[in-house]
N, C-alpha and C positions, 0 to 999 in steps of 0.2 A: 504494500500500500504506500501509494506515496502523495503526501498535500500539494494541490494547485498550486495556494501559495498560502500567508502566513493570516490572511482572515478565512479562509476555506476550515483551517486545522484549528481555528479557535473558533468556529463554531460545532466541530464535531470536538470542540473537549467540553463546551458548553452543554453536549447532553449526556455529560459525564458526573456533572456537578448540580443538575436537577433538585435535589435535597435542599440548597440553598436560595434557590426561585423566591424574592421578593422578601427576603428578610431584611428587616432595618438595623443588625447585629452587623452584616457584611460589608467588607472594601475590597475590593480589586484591585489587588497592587501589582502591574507591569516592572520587566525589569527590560531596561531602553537597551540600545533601541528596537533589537527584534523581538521582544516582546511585547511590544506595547500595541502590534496590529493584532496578534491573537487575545491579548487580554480587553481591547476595546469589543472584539466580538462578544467576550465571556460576561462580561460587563453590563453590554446590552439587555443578552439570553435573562441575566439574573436577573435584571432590571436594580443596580448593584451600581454606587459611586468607581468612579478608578480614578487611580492615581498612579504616579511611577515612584519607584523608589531604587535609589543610586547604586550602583554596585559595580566595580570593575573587574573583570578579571585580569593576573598577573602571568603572564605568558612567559617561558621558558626564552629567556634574550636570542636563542640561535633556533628557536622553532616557536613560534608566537603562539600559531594554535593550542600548545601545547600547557593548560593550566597548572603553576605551580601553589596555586593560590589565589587569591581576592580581597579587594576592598570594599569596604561598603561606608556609606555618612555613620559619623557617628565615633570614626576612626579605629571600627573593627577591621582586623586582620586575620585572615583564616588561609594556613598553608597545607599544601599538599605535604604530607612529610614523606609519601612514598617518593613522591616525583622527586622533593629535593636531595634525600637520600640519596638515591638509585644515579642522581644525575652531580652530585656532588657540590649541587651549590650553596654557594657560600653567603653570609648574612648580608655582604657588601653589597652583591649582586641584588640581592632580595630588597633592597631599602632605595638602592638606585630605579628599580622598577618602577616600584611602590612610588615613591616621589613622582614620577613620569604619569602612571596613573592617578595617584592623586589630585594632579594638576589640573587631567580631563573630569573626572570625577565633581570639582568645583566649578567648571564650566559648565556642565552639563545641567547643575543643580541649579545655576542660574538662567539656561537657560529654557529649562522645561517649568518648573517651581515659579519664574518669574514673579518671584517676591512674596508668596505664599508662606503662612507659617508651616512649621512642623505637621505630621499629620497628628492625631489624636485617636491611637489603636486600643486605646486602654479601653477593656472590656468585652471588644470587636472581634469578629472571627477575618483573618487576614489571609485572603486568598490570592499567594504570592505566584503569578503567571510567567513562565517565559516559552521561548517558541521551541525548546529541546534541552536537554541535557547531557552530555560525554560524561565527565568526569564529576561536573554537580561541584566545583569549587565555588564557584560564584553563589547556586542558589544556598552552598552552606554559610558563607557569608552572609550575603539577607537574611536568613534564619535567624543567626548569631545577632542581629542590630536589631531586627523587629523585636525579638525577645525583649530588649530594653525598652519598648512603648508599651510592654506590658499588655498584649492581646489576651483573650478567653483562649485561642486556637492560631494555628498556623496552618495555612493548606497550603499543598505546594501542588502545582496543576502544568502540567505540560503537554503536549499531542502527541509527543515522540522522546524516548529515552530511552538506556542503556540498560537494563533490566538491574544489573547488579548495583546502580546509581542510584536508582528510586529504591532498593532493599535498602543501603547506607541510609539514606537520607530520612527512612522509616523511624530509623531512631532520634530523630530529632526533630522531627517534626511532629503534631498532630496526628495530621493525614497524607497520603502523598496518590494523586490524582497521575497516572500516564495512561494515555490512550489507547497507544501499542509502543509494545517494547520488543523493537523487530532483530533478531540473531540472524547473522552477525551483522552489528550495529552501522561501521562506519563511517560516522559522524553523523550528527542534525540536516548537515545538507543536504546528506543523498536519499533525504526523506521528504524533499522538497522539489517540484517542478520549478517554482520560482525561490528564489533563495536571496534572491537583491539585497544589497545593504537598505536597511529601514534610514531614512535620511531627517534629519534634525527639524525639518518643517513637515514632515510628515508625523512625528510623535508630537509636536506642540496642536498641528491638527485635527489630531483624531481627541487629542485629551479635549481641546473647546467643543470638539462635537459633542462631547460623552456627557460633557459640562449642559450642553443644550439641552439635550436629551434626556438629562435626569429627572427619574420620574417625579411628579411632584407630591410632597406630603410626608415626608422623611427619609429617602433617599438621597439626597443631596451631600456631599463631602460634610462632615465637618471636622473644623481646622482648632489648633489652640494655637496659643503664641508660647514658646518654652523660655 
């Protein structure tokens, strides 16, 4: 099986998440940029606020794809220790990265968030979306920081994942939503007809429409100031 493209596969994880249809407990949290076309579908289906929430992954410096770790707001850090081990690197490397990501990470906060406070997940069931998982470094990161907003729940909800990724990730989350977890895996791409970079006016996009569109009567985001 493989997705059109990334609102095709966030409507079919949308009838995965059924349970949650029009609860004023839930938020839709996309992680940018390719998450944010599937989580605006999931969004919709619930009839459910979204929002994005920051997270970079830390790529291996001589093979990018390759997650040795992640950052997310809040200035958690979550590494791979297998990767780092196995590949031998060193703290230097790791902080050099980090810094490089970090750097996008504050750009992006400003330019998605545009001036928005903090979200306010305290008590909320936090249904964290993105458009696939390999190795799940990044979404153990969002994990790790949404924890500190103090959510009821954590759902992690993806269309496509590594089967042994969503088992890991079972222990630390709540719930963990995959569509299909197809053997042998080969990355998130080859599970995609379209697979395009989601581009920075298209996430600030889809979040104003979602913003339009919320239903009215207690649906609607709400924000605190921290």
């Amino acid at each position: 099986m493989r997705y059109r493209d990334r609102r095709q596969a966030g409507r079919a994880l949308a009838l995965q998440l059924a349970e949650y249809v029009g609860r004023d407990d839930v938020v839709v949290l996309a992680l940018p940029r390719g998450g944010v076309p599937v989580a605006f579908e999931v969004a919709q289906a619930l009839h459910a606020p979204l929002d994005v929430f920051l997270v970079r992954k830390l790529g291996v410096p001589w093979h990018e794809e390759l997650a040795m770790g992640a950052i997310a707001s809040g200035g958690v850090r979550v590494l791979n220790d297998e990767v780092v081990s196995q590949l031998g690197i060193d703290a230097g490397t790791i902080d050099k990265v980090a810094a490089r990501e970090q750097a996008e990470l504050r750009r992006r906060e400003q330019a998605y968030r545009q001036g928005r406070p903090d979200l306010d997940l305290d008590g909320k069931t936090a249904i964290v979306v993105d458009d696939g998982l390999a190795t799940g470094s990044t979404m153990r990161a969002a994990i790790v920081a949404l924890r500190k907003l103090r959510p009821a729940r954590v759902i992690v909800a993806v269309p496509v994942a590594a089967a042994e990724t969503c088992r890991e990730l079972r222990a630390i989350a709540d719930a963990v939503v995959c569509t299909v977890t197809p053997y042998p895996f080969g990355g998130v791409g080859a599970w995609y007809e379209d697979f395009s970079q989601t581009e920075d006016d298209e996430v600030r996009l889809l979040l104003a429409q979602a913003g339009r569109n919320a239903r009215p009567g207690g649906t609607t985001p709400t924000w605190t100031s921290r």
